[in-house]
LUMRO-13995 format. One record per residue (C-alpha): residue number from 1; residue in one letter; chain; x, y negated, z. Coordinates in steps of 0.5 Angstrom, whole numbers, m for minus. Last residue first. Layout:
<r num="NUM" residuo="A" cadena="A" x="X" y="Y" z="Z"/>
...
This chain:
<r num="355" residuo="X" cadena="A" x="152" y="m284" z="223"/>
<r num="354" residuo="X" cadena="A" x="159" y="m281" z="225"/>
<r num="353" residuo="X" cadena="A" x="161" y="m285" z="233"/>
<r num="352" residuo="X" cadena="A" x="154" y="m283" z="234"/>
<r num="351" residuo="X" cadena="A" x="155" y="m285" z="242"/>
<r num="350" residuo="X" cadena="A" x="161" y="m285" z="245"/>
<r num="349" residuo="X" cadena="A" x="160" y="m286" z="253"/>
<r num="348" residuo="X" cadena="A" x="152" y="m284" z="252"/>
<r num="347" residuo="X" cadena="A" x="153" y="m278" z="248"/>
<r num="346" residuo="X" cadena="A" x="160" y="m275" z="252"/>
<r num="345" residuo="X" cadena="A" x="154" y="m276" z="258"/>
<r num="344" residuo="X" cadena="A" x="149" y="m273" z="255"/>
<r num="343" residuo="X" cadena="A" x="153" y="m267" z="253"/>
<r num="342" residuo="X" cadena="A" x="155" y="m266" z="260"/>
<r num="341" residuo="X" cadena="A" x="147" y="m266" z="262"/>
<r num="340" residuo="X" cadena="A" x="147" y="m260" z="256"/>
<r num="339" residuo="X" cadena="A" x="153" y="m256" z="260"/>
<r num="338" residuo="X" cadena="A" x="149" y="m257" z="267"/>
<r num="337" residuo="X" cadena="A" x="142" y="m255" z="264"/>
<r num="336" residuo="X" cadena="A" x="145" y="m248" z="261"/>
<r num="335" residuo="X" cadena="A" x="146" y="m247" z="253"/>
<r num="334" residuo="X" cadena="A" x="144" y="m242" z="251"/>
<r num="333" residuo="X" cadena="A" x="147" y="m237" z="246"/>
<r num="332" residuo="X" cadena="A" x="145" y="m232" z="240"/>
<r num="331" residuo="X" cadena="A" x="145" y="m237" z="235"/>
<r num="330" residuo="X" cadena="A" x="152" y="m238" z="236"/>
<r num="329" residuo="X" cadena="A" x="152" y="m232" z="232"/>
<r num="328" residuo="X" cadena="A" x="150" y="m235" z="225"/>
<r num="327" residuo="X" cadena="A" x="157" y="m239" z="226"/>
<r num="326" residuo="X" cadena="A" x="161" y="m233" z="226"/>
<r num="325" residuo="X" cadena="A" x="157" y="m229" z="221"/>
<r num="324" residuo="X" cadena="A" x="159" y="m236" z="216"/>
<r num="323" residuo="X" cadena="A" x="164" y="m236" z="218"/>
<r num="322" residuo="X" cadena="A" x="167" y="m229" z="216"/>
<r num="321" residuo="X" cadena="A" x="163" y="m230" z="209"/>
<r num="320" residuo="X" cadena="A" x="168" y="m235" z="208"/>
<r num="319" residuo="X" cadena="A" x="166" y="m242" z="205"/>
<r num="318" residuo="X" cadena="A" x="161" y="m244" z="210"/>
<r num="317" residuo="X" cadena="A" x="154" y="m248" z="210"/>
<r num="316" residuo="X" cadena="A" x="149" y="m249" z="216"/>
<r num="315" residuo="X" cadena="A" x="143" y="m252" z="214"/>
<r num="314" residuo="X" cadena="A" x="139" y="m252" z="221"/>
<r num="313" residuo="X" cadena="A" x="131" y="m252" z="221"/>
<r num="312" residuo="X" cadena="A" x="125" y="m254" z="224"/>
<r num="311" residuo="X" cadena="A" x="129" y="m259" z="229"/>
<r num="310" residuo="X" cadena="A" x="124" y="m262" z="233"/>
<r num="309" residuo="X" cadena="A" x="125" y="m259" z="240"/>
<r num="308" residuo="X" cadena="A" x="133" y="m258" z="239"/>
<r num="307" residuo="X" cadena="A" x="135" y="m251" z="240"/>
<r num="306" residuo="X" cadena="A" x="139" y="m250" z="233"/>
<r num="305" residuo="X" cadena="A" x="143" y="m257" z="235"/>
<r num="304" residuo="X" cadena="A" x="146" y="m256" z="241"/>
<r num="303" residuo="X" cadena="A" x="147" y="m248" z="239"/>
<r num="302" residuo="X" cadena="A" x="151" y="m251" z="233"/>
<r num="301" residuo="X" cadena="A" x="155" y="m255" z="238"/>
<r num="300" residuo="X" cadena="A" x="156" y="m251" z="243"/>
<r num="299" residuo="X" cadena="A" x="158" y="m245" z="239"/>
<r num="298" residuo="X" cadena="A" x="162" y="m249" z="234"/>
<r num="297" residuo="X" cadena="A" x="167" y="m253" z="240"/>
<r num="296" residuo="X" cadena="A" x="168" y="m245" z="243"/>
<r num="295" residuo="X" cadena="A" x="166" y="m243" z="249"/>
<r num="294" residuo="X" cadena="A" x="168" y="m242" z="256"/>
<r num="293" residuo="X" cadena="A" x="165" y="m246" z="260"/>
<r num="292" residuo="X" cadena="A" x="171" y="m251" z="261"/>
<r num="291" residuo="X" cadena="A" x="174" y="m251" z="254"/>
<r num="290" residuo="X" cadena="A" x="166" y="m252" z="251"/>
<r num="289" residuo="X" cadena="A" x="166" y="m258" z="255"/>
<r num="288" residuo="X" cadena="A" x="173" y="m260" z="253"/>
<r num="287" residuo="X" cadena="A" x="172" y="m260" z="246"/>
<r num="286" residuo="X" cadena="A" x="166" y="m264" z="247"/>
<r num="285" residuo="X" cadena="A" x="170" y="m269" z="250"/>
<r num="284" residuo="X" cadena="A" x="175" y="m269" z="244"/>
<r num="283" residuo="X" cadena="A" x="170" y="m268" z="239"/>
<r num="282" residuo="X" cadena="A" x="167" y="m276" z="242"/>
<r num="281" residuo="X" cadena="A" x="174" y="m279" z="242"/>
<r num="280" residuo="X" cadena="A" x="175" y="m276" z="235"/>
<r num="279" residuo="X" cadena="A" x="170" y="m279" z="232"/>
<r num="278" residuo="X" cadena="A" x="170" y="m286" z="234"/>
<r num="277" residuo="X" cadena="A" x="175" y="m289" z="230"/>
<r num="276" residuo="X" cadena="A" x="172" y="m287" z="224"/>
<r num="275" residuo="X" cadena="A" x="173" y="m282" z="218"/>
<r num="274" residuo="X" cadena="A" x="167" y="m278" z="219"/>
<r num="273" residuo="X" cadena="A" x="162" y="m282" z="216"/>
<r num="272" residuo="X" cadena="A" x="167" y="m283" z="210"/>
<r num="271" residuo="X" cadena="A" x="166" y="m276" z="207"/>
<r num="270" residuo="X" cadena="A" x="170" y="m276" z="201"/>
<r num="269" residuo="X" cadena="A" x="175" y="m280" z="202"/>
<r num="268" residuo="X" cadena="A" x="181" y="m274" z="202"/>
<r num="267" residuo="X" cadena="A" x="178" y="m267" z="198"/>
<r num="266" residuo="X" cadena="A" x="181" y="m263" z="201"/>
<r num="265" residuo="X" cadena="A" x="184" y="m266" z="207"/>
<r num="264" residuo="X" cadena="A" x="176" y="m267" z="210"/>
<r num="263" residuo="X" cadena="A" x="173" y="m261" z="206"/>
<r num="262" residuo="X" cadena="A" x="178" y="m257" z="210"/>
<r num="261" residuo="X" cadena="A" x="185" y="m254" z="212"/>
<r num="260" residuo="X" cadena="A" x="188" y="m257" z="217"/>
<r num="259" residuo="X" cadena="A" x="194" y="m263" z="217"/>
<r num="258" residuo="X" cadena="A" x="190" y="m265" z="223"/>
<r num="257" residuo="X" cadena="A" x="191" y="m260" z="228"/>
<r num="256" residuo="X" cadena="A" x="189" y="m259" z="235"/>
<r num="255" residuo="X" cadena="A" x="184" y="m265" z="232"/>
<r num="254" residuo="X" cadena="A" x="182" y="m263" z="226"/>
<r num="253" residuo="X" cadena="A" x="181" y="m255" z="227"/>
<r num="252" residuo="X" cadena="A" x="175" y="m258" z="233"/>
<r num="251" residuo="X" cadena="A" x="170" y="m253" z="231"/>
<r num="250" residuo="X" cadena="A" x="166" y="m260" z="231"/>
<r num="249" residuo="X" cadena="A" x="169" y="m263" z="226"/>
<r num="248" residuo="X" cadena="A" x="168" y="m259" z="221"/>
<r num="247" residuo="X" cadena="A" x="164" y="m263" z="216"/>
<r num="246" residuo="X" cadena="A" x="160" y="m266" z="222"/>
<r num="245" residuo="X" cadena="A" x="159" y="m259" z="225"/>
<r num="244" residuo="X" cadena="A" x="151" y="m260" z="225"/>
<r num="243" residuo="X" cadena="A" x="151" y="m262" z="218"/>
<r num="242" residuo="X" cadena="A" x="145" y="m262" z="215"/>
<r num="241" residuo="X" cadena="A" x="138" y="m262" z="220"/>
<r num="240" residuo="X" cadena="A" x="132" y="m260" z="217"/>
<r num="239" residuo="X" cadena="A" x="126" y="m264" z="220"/>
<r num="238" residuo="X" cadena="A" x="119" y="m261" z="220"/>
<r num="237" residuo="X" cadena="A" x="114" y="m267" z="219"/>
<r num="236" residuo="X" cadena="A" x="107" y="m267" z="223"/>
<r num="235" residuo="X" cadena="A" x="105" y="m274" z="223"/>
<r num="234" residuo="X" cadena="A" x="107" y="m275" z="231"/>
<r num="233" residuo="X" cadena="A" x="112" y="m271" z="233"/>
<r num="232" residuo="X" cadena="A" x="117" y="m272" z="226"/>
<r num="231" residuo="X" cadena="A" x="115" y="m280" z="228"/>
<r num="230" residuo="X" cadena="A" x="117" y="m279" z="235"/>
<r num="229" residuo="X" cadena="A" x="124" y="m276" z="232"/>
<r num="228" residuo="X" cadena="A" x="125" y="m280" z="227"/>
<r num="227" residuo="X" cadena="A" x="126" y="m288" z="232"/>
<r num="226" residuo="X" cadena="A" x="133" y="m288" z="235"/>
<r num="225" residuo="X" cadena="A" x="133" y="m279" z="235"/>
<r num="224" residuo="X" cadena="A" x="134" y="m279" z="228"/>
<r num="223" residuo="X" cadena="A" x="142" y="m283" z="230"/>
<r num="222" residuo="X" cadena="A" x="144" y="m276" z="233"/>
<r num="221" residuo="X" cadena="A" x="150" y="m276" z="229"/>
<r num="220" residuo="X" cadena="A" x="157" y="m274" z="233"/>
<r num="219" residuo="X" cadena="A" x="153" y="m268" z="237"/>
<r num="218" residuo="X" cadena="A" x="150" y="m266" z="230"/>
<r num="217" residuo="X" cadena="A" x="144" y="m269" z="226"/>
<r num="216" residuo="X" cadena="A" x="144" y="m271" z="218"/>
<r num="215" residuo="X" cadena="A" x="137" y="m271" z="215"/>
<r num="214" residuo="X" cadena="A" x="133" y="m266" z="211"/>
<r num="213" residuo="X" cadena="A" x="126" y="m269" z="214"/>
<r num="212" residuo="X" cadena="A" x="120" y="m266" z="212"/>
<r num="211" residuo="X" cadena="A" x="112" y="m266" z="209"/>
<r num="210" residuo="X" cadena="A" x="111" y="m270" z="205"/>
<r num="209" residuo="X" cadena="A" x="103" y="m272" z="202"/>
<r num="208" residuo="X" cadena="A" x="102" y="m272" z="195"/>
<r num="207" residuo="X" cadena="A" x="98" y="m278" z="193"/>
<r num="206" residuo="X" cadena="A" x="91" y="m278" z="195"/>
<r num="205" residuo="X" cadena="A" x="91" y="m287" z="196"/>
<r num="204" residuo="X" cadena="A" x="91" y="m289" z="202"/>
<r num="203" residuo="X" cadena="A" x="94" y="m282" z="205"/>
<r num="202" residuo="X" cadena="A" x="100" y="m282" z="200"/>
<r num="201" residuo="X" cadena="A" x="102" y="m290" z="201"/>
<r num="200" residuo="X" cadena="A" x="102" y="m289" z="209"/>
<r num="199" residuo="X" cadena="A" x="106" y="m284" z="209"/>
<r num="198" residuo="X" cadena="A" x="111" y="m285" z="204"/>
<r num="197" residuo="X" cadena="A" x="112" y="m292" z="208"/>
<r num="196" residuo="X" cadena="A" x="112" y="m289" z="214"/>
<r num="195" residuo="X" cadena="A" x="118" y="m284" z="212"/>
<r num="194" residuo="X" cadena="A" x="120" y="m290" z="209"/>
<r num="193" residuo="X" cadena="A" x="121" y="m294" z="216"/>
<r num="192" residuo="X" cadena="A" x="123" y="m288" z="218"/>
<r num="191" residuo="X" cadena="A" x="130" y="m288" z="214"/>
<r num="190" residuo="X" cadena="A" x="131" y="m282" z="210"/>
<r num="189" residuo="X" cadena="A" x="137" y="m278" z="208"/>
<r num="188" residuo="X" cadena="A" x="133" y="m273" z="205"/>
<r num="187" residuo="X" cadena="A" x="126" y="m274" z="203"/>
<r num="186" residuo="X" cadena="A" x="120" y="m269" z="202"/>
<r num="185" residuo="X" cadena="A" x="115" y="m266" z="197"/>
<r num="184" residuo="X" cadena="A" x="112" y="m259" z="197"/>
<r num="183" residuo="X" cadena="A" x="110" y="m253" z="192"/>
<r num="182" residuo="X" cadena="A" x="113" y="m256" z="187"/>
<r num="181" residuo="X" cadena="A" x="112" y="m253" z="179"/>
<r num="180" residuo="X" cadena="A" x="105" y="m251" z="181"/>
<r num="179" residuo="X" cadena="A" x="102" y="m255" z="175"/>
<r num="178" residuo="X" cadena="A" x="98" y="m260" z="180"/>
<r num="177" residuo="X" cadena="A" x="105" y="m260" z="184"/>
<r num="176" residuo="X" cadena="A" x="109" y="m262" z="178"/>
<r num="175" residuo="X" cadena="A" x="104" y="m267" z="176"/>
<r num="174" residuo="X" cadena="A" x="103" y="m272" z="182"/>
<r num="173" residuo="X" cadena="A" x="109" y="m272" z="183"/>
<r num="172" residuo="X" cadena="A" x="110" y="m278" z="180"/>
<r num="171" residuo="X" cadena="A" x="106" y="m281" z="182"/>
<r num="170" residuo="X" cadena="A" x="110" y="m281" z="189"/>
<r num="169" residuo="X" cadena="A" x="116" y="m285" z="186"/>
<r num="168" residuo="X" cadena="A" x="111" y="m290" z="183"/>
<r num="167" residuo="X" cadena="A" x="108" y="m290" z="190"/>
<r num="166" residuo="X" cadena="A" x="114" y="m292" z="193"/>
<r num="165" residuo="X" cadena="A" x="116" y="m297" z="189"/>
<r num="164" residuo="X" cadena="A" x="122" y="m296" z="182"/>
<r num="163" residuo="X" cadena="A" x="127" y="m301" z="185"/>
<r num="162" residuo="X" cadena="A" x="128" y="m308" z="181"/>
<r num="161" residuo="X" cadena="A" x="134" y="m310" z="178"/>
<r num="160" residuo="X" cadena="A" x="137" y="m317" z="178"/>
<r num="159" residuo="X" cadena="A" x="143" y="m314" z="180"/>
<r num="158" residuo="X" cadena="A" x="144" y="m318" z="187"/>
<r num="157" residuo="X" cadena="A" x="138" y="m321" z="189"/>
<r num="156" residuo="X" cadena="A" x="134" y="m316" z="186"/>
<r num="155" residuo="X" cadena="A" x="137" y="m310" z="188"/>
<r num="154" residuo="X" cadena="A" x="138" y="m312" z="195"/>
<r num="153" residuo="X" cadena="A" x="145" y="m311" z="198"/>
<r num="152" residuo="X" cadena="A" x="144" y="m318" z="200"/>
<r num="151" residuo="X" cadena="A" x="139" y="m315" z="205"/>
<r num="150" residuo="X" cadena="A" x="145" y="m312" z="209"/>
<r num="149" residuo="X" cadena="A" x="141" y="m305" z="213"/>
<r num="148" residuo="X" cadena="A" x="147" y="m303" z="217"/>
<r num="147" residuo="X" cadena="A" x="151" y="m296" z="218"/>
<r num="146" residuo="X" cadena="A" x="154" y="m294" z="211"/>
<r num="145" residuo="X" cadena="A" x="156" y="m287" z="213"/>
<r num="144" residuo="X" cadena="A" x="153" y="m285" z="208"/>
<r num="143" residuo="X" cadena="A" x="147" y="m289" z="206"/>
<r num="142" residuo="X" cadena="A" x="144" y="m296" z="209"/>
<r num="141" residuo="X" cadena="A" x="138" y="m297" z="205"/>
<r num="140" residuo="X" cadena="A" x="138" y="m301" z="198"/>
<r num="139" residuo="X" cadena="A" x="132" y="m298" z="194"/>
<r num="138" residuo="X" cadena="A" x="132" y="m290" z="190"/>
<r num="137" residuo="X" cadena="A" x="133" y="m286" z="198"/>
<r num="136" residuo="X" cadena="A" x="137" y="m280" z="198"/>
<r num="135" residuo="X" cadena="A" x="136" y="m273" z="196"/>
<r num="134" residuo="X" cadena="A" x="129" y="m274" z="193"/>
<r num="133" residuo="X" cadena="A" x="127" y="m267" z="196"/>
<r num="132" residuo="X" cadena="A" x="123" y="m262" z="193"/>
<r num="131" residuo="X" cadena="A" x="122" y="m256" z="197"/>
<r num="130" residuo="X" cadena="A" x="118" y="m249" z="194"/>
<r num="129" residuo="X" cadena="A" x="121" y="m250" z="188"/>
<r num="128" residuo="X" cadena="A" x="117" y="m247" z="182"/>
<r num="127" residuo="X" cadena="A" x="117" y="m243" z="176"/>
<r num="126" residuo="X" cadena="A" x="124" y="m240" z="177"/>
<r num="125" residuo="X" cadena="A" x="131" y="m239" z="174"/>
<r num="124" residuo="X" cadena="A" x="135" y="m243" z="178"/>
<r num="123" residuo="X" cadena="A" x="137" y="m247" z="171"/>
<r num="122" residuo="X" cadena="A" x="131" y="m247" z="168"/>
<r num="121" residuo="X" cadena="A" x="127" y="m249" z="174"/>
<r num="120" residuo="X" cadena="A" x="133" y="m255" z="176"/>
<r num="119" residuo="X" cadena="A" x="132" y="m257" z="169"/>
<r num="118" residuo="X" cadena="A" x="124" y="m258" z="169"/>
<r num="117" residuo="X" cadena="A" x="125" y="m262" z="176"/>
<r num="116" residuo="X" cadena="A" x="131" y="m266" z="174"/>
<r num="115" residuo="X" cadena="A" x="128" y="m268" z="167"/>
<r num="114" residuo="X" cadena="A" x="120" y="m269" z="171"/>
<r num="113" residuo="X" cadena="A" x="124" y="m274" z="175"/>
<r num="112" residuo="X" cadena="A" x="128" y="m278" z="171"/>
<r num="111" residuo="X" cadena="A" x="122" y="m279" z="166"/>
<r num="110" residuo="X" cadena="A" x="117" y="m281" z="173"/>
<r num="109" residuo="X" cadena="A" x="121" y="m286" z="176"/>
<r num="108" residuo="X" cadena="A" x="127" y="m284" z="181"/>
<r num="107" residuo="X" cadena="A" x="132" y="m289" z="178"/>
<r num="106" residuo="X" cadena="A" x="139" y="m289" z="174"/>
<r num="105" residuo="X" cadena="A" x="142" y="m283" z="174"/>
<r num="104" residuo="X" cadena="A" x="145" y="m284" z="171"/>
<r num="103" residuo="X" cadena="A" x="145" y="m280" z="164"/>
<r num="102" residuo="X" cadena="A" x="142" y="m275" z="167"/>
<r num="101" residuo="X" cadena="A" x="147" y="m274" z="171"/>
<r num="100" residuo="X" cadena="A" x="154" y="m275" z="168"/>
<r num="99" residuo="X" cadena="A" x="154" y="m282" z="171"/>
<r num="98" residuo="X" cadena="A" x="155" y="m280" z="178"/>
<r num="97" residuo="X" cadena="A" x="156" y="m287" z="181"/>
<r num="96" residuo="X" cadena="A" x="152" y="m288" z="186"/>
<r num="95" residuo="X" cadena="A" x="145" y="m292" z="187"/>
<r num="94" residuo="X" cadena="A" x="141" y="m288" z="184"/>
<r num="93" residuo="X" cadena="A" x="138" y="m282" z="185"/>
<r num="92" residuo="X" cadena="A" x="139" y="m275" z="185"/>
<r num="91" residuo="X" cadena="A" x="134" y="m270" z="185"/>
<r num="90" residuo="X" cadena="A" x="134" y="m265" z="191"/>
<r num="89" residuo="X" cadena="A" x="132" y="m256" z="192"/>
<r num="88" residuo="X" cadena="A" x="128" y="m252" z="197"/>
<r num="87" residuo="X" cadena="A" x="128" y="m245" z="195"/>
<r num="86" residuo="X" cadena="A" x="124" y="m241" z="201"/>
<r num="85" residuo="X" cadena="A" x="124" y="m234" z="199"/>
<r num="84" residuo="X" cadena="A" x="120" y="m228" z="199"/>
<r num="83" residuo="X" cadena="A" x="115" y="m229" z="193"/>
<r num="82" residuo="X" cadena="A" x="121" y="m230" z="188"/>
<r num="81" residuo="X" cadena="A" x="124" y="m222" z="191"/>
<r num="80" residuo="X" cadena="A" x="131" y="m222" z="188"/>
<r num="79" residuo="X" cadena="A" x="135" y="m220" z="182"/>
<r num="78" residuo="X" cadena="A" x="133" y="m226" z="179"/>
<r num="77" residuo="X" cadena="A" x="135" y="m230" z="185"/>
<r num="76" residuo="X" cadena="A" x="142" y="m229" z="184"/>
<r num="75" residuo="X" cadena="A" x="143" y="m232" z="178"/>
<r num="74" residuo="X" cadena="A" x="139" y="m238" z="179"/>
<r num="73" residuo="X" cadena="A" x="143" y="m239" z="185"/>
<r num="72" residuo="X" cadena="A" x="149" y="m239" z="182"/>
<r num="71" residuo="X" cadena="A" x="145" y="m244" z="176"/>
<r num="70" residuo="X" cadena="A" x="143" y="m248" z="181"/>
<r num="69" residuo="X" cadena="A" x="151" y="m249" z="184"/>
<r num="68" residuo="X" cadena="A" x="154" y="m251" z="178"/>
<r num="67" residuo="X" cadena="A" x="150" y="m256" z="177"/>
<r num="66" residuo="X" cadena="A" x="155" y="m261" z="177"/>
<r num="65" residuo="X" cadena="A" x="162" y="m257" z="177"/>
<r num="64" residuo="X" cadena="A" x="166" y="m261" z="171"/>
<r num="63" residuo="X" cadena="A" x="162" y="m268" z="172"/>
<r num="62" residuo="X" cadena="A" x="164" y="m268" z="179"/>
<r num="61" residuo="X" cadena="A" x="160" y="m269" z="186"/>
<r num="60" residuo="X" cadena="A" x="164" y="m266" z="192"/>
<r num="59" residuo="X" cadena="A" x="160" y="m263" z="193"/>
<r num="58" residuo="X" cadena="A" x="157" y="m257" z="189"/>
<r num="57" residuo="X" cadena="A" x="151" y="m259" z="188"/>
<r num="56" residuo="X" cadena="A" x="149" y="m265" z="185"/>
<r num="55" residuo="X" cadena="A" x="141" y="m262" z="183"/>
<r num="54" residuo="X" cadena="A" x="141" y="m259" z="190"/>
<r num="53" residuo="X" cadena="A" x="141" y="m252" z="193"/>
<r num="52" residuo="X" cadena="A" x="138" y="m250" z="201"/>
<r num="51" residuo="X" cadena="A" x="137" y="m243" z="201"/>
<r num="50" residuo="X" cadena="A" x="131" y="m240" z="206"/>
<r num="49" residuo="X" cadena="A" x="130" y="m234" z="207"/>
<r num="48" residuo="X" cadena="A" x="134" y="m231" z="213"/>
<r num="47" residuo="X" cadena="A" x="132" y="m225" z="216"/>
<r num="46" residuo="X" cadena="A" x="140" y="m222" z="217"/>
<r num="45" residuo="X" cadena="A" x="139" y="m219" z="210"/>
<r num="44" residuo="X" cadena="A" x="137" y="m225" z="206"/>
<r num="43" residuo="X" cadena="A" x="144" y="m229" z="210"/>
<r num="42" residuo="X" cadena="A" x="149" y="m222" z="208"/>
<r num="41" residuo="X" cadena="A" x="146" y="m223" z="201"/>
<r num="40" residuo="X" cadena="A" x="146" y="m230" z="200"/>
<r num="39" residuo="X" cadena="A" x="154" y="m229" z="203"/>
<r num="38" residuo="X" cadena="A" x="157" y="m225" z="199"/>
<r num="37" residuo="X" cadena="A" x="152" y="m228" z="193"/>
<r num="36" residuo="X" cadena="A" x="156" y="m234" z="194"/>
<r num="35" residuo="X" cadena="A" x="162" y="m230" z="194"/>
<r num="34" residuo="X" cadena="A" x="162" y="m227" z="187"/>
<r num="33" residuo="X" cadena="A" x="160" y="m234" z="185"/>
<r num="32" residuo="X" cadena="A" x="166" y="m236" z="187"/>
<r num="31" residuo="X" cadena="A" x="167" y="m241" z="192"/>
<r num="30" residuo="X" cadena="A" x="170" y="m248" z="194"/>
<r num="29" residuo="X" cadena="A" x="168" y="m250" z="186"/>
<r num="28" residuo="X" cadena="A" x="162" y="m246" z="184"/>
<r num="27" residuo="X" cadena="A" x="158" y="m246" z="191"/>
<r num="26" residuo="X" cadena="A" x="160" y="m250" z="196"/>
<r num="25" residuo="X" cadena="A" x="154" y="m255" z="196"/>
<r num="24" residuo="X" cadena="A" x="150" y="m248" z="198"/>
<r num="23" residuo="X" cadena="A" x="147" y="m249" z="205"/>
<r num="22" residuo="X" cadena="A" x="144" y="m242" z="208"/>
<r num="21" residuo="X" cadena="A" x="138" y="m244" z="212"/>
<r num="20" residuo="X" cadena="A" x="137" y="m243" z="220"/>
<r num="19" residuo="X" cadena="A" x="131" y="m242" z="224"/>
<r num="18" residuo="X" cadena="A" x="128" y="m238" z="219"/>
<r num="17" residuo="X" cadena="A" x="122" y="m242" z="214"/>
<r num="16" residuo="X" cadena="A" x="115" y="m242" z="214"/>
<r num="15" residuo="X" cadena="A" x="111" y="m244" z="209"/>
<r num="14" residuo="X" cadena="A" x="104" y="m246" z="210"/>
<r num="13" residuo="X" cadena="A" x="104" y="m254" z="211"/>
<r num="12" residuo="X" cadena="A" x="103" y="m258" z="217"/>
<r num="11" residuo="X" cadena="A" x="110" y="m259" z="219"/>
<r num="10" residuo="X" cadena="A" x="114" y="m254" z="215"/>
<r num="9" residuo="X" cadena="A" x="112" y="m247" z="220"/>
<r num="8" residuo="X" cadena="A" x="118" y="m243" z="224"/>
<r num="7" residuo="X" cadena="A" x="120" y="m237" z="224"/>
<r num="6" residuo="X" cadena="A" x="122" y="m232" z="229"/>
<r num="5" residuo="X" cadena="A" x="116" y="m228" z="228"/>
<r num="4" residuo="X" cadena="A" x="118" y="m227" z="221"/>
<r num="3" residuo="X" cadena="A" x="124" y="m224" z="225"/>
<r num="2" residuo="X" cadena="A" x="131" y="m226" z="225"/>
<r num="1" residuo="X" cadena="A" x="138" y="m222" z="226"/>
């Protein structure tokens, strides 16, 4: 399905990367490792060659399946060609309640991040990672589903606590990526005022310099095009959009039925982002634009976001290797002014109902 030719640079780095990745938070508890490696294997041989995997994963978080996906990927991985794939991986960091990893984890500083590379490397079976993420920001910013900034949330206003600086975090680094256990850094989940600051601290004083984005971006959450998108432009960041069917949302299962099998009713209270009052309105009214042309909600809503100018990659995860060709496929299709100008007007009318 995709070339090398149809691979994309990582902002101003060497690595290029499909146009879509394989997301694996379901590996180790919605799926086996026998269909895990169904589905990497379909995926590698499709031209995909990038995985995106993560210290926590798989999702929902447990103590029971936490770094089950690692070792998955690592089991698979070992029978492949290293050189040829794009591993990106992400430490955890505080500020939620996973007390089983690394005893916390209780910040970003530089012996929780060395601990969580070393051991992501031993587990996935490599000696290095391609992409390293810090999965959400350490200090106090809005975070799933969470959609305002609230200074009294301040570590040291309320928890008389102070959060591990940007440039300490970027310290860090410093090691892992002169040792070549990192090739290149990133952020998840990452607002654009510390997207600069990232920037800003790293050129002032030679630390590692990021060089992508991995946020959440669907029809229901285009919350990076209010500011991120003129920053990816103009300092050379890629961006990874997660999420792109809004956990499912956007295939429309929840609202033909909503006793639907799915992440939604199977783990219920995880994914608050997606439980607002605004949400089905907006999947309604993109259910009737697919209906209209013809298409189904998936196909325009994954070709909405593959086709978007700033995005490097889509990370589309599945449980079914059937969902994952079907999902896959939508990259064939384009979607036509008069479709897109209607998607415009659903934004405007219902915008970011998901952020």
């Amino acid at each position: 399905m995709f070339e090398k030719k149809d691979y994309k640079k990582v902002g101003y780095t060497e690595l290029k990367v499909s146009p879509i990745t394989l997301g694996t938070m379901t590996f180790g508890d919605q799926n086996s490792q026998k269909e895990a490696f169904e589905q990497l294997d379909y995926a590698l041989d499709q031209g995909i060659n990038s995985f995106d995997v993560a210290e926590m994963y798989p999702v929902p978080p447990k103590p029971e399946t936490c770094n089950a996906t690692e070792l998955i990927i690592g089991n698979w991985i070992k029978k492949k060609k290293r050189d040829e794939l794009i591993i990106s991986t992400k430490i955890a960091g505080p500020r939620r309640s996973i007390d089983w990893i690394r005893g916390g984890p209780k910040s970003l500083d530089e012996k929780n991040i060395n601990e969580a590379v070393n051991n992501s490397l031993k587990r996935m079976k490599t000696d290095y990672v391609d992409l390293l993420y810090f999965h959400w920001p350490e200090r106090n910013v809005p975070m799933f589903g969470q959609y305002k900034f609230e200074p009294k949330d301040e570590y040291n206003n309320s928890k008389k606590i102070q959060w591990i600086s940007i440039e300490e975090q970027l310290e860090s680094l410093i090691k892992l990526v002169n040792d070549g256990k990192v090739r290149y850094i990133a952020l998840s989940n990452e607002h654009p005022w510390g997207v600069m600051e990232f920037i800003r601290i790293a050129k002032e004083k030679k630390l590692p310099l990021i060089c992508s984005i991995q946020n959440s971006f669907s029809l229901i959450n285009r919350i990076v095009e209010l500011g991120l998108t003129e920053i990816l432009y103009r300092e050379n960041l890629g961006f990874f959009a997660y999420s792109p069917l809004g956990f499912g949302h956007l295939t429309g299962k929840y609202i033909q039925d909503p006793e639907s099998s799915g992440r939604v009713n199977l783990f219920p209270g995880y994914a608050k982002r997606y439980s607002k009052p605004g949400v089905n309105l907006a999947v309604a009214d993109y259910f009737h634009i697919a209906k209209e042309f013809n298409l189904s909600l998936t196909q325009i809503a994954l070709s909405f976001v593959y086709r978007q100018w700033f995005v490097t990659s889509t990370i589309i995860g599945a449980t079914s290797i059937n969902q994952l060709k079907e999902n896959m496929s939508a990259y064939k299709i384009i979607l036509q002014d008069d479709i897109l100008e209607k998607i415009d007007c659903v934004h405007l009318k219902r915008m970011n109902p998901a952020p």
